[in-house]
C-alpha positions as CSV (number, residue, x, y, z in Angstrom):
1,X,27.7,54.4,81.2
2,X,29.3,54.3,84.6
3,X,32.3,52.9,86.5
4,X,31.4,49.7,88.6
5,X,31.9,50.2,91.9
6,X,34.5,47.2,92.6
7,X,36.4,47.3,89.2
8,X,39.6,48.3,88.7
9,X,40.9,48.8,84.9
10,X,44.4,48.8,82.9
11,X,46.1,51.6,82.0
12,X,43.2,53.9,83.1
13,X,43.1,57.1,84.9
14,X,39.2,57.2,86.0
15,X,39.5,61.0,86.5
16,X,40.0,61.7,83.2
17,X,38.4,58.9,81.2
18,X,34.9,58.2,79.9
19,X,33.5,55.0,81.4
20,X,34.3,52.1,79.6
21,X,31.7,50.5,77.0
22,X,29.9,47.1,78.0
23,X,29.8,44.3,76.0
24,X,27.3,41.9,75.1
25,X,28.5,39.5,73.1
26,X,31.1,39.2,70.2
27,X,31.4,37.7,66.8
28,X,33.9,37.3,64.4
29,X,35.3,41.2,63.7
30,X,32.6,42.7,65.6
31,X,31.9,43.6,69.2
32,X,27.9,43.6,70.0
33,X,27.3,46.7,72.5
34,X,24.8,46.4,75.8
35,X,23.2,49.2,73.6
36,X,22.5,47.8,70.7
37,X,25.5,49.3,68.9
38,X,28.1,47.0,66.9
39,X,31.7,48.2,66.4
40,X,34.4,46.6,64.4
41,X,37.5,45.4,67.0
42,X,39.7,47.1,64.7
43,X,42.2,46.2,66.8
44,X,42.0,42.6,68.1
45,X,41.1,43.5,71.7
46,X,44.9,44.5,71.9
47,X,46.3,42.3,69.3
48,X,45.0,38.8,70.9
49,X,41.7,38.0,68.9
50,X,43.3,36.7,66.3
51,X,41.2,34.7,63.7
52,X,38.2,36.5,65.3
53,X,36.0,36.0,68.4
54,X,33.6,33.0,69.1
55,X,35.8,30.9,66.3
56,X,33.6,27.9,66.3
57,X,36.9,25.8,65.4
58,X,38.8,27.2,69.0
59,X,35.3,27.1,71.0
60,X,34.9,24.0,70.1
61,X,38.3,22.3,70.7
62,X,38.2,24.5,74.6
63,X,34.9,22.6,75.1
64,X,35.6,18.9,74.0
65,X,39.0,19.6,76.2
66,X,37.0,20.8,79.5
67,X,34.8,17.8,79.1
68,X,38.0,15.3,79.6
69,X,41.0,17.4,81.3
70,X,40.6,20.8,82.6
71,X,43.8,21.3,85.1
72,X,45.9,19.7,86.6
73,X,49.4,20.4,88.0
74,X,52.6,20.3,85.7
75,X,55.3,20.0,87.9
76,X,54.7,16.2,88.2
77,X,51.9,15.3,85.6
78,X,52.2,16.1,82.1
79,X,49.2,15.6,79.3
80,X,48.3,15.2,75.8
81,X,47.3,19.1,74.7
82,X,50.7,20.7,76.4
83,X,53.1,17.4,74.6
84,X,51.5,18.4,70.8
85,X,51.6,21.9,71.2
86,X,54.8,21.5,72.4
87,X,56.0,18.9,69.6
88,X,53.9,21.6,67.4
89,X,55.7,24.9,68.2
90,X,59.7,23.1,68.5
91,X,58.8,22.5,64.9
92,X,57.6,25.5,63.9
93,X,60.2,28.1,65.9
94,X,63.4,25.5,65.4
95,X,63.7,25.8,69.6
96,X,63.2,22.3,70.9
97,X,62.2,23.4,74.4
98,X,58.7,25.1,75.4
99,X,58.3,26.6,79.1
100,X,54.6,27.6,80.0
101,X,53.5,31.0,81.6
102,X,50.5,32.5,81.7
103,X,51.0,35.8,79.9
104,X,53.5,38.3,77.3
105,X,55.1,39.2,80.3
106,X,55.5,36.4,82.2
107,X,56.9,34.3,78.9
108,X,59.4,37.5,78.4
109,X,60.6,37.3,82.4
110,X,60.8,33.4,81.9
111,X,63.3,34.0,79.3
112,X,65.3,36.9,80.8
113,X,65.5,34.4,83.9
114,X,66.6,31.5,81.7
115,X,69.1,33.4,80.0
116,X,70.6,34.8,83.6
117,X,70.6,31.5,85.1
118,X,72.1,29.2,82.1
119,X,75.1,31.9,82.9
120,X,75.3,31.1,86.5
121,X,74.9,27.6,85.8
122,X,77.8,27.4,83.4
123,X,80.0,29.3,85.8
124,X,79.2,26.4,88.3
125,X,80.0,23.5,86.5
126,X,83.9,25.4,85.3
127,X,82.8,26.0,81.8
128,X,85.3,28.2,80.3
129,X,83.2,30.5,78.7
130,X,80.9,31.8,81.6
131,X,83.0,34.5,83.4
132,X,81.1,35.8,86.4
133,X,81.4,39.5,84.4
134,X,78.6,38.3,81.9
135,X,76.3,40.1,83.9
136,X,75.1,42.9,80.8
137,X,71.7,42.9,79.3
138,X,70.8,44.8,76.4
139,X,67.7,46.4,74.7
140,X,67.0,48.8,71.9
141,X,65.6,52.1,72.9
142,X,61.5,52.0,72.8
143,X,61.4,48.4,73.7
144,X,58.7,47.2,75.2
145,X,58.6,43.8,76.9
146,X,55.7,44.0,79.3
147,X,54.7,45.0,83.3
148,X,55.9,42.9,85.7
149,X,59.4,44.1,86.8
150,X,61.8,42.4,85.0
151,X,60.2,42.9,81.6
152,X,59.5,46.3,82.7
153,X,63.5,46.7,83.6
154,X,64.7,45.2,79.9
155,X,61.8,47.5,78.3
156,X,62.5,51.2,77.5
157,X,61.9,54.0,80.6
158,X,58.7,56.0,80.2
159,X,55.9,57.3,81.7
160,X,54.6,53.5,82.4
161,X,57.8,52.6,84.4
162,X,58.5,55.8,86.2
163,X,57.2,54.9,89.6
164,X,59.3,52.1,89.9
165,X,62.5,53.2,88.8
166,X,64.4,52.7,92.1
167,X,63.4,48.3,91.4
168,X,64.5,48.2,88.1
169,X,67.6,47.1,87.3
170,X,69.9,48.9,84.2
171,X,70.1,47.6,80.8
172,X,72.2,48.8,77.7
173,X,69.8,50.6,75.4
174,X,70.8,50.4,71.7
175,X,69.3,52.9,69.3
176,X,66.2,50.9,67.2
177,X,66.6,52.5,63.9
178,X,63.1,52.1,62.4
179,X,62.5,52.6,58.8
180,X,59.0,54.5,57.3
181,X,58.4,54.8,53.6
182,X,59.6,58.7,53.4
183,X,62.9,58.6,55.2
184,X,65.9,58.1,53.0
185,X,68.4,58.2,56.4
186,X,67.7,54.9,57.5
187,X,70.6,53.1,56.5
188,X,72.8,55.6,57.9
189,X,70.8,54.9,61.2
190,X,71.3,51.0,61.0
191,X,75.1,51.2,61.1
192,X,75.2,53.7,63.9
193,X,72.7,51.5,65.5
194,X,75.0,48.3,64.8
195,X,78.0,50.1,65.7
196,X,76.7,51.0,69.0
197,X,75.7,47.5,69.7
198,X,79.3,46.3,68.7
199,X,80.0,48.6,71.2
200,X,77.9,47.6,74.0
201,X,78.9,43.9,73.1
202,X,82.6,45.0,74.3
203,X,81.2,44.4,78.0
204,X,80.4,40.4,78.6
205,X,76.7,40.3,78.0
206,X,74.7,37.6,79.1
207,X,72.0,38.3,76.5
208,X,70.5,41.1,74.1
209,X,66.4,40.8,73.7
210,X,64.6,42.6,71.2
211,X,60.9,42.6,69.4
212,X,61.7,41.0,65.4
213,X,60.7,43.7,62.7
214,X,58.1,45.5,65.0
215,X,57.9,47.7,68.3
216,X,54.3,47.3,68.8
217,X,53.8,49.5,72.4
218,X,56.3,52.4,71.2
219,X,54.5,53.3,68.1
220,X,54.6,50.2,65.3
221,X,58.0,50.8,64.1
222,X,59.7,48.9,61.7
223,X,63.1,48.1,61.2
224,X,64.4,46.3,58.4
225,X,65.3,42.1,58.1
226,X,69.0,43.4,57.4
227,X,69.3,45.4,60.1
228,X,67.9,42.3,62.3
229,X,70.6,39.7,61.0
230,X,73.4,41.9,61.1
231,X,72.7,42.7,65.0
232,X,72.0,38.8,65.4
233,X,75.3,37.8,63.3
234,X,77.0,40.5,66.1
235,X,75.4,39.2,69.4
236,X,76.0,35.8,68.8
237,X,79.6,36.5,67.5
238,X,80.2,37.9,71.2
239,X,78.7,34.7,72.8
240,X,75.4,35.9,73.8
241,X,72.2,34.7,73.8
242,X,69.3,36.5,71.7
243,X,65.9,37.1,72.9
244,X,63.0,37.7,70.6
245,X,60.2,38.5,71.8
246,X,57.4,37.7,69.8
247,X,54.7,38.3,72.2
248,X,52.9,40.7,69.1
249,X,54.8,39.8,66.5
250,X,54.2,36.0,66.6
251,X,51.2,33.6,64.8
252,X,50.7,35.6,61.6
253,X,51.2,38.9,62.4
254,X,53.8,40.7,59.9
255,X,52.3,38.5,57.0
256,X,54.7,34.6,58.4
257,X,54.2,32.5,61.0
258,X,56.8,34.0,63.0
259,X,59.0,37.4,62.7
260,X,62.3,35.4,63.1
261,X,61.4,33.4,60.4
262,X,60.7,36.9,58.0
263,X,63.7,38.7,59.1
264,X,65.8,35.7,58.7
265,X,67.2,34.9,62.1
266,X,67.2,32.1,65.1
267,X,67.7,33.4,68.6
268,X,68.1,31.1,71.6
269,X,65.4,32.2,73.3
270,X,61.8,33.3,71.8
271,X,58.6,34.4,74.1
272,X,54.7,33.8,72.7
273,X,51.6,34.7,74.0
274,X,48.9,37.1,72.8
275,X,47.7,34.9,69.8
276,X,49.1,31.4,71.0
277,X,45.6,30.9,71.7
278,X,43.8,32.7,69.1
279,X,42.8,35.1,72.0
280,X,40.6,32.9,73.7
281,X,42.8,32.4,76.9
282,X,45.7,33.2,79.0
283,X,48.7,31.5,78.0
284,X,52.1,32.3,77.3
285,X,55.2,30.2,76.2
286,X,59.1,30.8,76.2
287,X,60.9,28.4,73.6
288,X,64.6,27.7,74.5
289,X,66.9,25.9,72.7
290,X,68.1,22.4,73.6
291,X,71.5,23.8,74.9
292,X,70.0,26.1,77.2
293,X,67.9,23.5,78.2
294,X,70.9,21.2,79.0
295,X,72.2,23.7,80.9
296,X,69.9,23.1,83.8
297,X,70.0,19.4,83.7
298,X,72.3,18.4,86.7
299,X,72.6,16.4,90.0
300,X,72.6,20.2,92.0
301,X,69.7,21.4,93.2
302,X,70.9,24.8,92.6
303,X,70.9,24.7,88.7
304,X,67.2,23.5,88.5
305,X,64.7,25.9,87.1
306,X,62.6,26.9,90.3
307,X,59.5,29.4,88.4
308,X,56.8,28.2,87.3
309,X,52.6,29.0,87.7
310,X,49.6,27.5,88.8
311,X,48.3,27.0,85.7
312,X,51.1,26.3,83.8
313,X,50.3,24.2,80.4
314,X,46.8,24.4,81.3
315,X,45.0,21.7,79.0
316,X,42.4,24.1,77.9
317,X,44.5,27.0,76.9
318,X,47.0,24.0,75.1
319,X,43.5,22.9,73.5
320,X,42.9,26.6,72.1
321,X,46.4,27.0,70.9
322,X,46.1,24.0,68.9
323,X,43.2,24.7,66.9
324,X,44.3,27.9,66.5
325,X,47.6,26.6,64.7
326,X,45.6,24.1,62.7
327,X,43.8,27.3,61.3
328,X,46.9,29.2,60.6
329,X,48.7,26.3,58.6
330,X,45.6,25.0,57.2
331,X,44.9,28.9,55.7
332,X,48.0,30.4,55.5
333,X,46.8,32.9,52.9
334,X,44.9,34.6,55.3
335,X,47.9,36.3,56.7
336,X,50.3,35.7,54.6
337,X,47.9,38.2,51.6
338,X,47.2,40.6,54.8
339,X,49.4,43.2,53.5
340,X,48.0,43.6,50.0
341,X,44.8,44.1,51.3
342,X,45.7,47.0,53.2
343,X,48.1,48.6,51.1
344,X,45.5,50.3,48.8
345,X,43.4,51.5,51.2
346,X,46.4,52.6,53.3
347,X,48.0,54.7,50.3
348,X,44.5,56.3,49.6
349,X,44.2,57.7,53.6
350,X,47.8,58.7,53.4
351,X,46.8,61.9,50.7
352,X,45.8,63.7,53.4
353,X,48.0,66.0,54.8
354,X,48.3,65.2,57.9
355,X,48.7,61.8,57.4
356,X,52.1,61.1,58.1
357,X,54.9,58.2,57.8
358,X,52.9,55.7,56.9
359,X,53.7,51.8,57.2
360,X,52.1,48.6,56.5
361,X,53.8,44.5,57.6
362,X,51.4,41.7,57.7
363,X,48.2,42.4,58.9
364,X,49.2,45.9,60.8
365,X,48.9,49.0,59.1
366,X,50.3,52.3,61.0
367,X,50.4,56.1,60.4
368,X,51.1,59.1,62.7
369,X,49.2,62.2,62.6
370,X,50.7,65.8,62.2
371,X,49.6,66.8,65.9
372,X,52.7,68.7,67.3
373,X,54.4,66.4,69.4
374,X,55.5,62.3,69.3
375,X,53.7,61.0,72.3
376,X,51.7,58.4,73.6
377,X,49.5,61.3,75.4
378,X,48.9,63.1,72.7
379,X,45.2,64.2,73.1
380,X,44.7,63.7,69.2
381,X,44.5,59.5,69.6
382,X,41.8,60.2,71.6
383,X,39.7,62.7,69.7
384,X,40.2,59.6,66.5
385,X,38.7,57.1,69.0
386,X,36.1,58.9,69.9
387,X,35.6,60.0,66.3
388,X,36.0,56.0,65.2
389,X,33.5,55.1,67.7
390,X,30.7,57.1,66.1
391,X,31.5,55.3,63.0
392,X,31.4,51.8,64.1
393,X,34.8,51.2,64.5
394,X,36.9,50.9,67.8
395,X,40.7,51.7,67.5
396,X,43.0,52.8,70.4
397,X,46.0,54.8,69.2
398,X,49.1,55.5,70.8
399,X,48.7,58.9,71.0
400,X,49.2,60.3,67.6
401,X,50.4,57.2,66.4
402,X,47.4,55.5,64.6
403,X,47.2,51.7,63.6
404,X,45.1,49.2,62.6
405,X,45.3,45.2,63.6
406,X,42.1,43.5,62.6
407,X,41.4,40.1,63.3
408,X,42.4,37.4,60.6
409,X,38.7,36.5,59.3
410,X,38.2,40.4,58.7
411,X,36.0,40.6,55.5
412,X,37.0,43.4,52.8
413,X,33.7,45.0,53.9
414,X,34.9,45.4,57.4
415,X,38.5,46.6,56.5
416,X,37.1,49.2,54.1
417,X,34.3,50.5,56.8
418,X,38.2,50.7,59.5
419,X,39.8,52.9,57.3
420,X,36.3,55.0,55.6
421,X,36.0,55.6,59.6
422,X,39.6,57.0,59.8
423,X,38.9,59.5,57.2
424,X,36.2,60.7,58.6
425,X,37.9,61.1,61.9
426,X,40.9,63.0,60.4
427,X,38.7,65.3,58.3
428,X,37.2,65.8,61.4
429,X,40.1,66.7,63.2
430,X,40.0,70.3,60.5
């Protein structure tokens, strides 16, 4: 394999890295190499393939849909696809609004620019709880709420941010007190973790914004549905607005529709993408509320909502999003019984030694290897790809953190080959 010439990939330094793997085609679970070679997308080409790839049902409904209404503008036209999905996903989130973007980060920075705004607007129009101090935003520590530079300034500092430091503006970082299976301090954590947000919360905060049960990008970790409502009961006691970013976490993913409704809380604000159309297109959504939405409805220009995209509600990417919520509601079992199926095979890997604080929500199943340090460039993820690949399988860990995400329509066959190829890999590893 070689680099192309005129491409330029994610997250890639080409000095260091093999070339990248063409593909040929893709089926349900399984990607069909230019080689001949299959692999299992153990990992839903980063958590968007969500049923699986090709779903006749989602092809199908993308097709009839280009054959009829394709694009069109949505500042002064509106359409069919983008009014269900809408109707679809008020229903479903209990937020009555739904703003189009086009990605995880771009539904994350609509939000954050919603939330900012509503402030401003309130201030304008002399309501009495809108001092001009509610300027604070805060985050939990490890967030991460995507690339462009307002999601980049609410998520965590790291190596992916450091070169723009000096554009990012600061954020209150609360600790995230993430509970594995052999860690008995974690309640302890929680109420120094809620203490410290009741602390933050002093300052007039505009809104707090965090990922509901999982941080996907900082290494899968979970925190507990107690700890969630108890820092929701405290940001909206302080007259806030919650953000929950459900970018990952959203259309199946920790075993319900939604990670709000598992953990038991309703923020004001709630960004989708990734899955919203079963992987098949860009598209990303912020739901609001219908008092934030209020907020911007006024006879000044200044307190209308100027963002918006190109392609915003395009009809094919509404068209893919509704099929793939008519598979999720008409099989609900096939995330909701994720979690069992995994458990098994996850306790069996975790024997080995160094196999470490392991975790399992919905259909994601998480582990970190005993590799010396806690970092996303940790040589050791690679040497398991690389070992996973030989076996059929492609995973990409985060550093020694290892996970699995398979698509919905995995068949037992194909979960047990995932983790039959992690055990070869770690016993690899010597």
């Amino acid at each position: 394999m070689t680099w192309h010439p005129h491409l330029w990939h994610p997250t890639t330094q080409v000095a260091i890295s093999p070339a990248p793997l063409r593909v040929q085609s893709a089926r349900g679970s399984v990607l069909e190499l230019e080689d001949g070679r299959r692999l299992i997308d153990a990992i839903s080409s980063w958590w968007v393939t969500l049923h699986g790839h090709a779903e006749p049902a989602i092809a199908a409904a993308i097709a009839r849909q280009a054959q009829q209404l394709e694009q069109v503008i949505f500042a002064n036209f509106s359409h069919e696809p983008a009014e269900q999905l809408a109707t679809r996903l008020s229903a479903l989130t209990g937020l009555q609004r739904l703003f189009f973007s086009d990605n995880g980060s771009t539904a994350v920075e609509v939000a954050l620019k919603i939330a900012w705004q509503w402030w401003r607007n309130q201030e304008g129009s002399g309501g009495t709880d809108s001092s001009p101090s509610r300027r604070q935003l805060i985050a939990f520590e490890g967030a991460y709420h995507g690339d462009t530079v307002g999601a980049m300034a609410l998520g965590d500092r790291s190596l992916f941010t450091a070169a723009y430091q000096p554009l990012l503006f600061d954020v209150a970082r609360i600790a995230w007190p993430h509970s594995h299976w052999d860690d008995d301090s974690v309640e302890a954590r929680e109420q120094q973790a809620l203490d410290q947000l009741e602390l933050a919360l002093e300052t007039p905060t505009a809104a707090v914004i965090l990922e509901p049960l999982i941080q996907g990008a900082s290494g899968m970790r979970v925190v507990s549905a107690a700890f969630l409502q108890a820092a929701a009961e405290r940001v909206q006691a302080a007259g806030a607005l919650l953000i929950a970013d459900e970018v990952f976490t959203g259309f199946g993913r920790t075993g319900a529709l939604f990670a709000c409704q598992k953990a038991g809380i309703q923020p004001d604000l709630m960004a989708l993408s990734k899955g919203l159309t079963g992987g098949f297109l860009p598209m990303g959504a912020t739901m609001a509320s219908e008092r934030l939405y209020q907020g911007f409805i006024s006879e000044k220009p200044s307190d209308t909502f100027f963002h918006g995209h190109s392609f915003t509600a395009n009809p094919l990417g509404c068209a893919a999003a509704l099929a793939s919520l008519d598979l999720l509601q008409q099989n609900p079992e096939r995330f909701e019984g994720f979690e069992q199926r995994h458990t098994p095979l996850l306790e069996l890997l975790s024997r080995h030694p160094r196999v470490l604080r392991p975790r399992c929500l919905g259909t994601m199943a998480a582990f970190e290897l005993d590799a010396g340090e806690n970092s996303y460039l940790n040589p050791i993820g690679k040497q398991i790809q690389r070992q996973c690949l030989e076996h059929g399988v492609y995973l990409r860990p985060l550093g020694n953190v290892v996970y699995l995400l398979p698509p919905l329509g995995s068949s037992d066959a194909q979960l047990q080959q995932c983790y039959e190829a992690l055990q070869q890999a770690i016993v690899a590893l010597g």
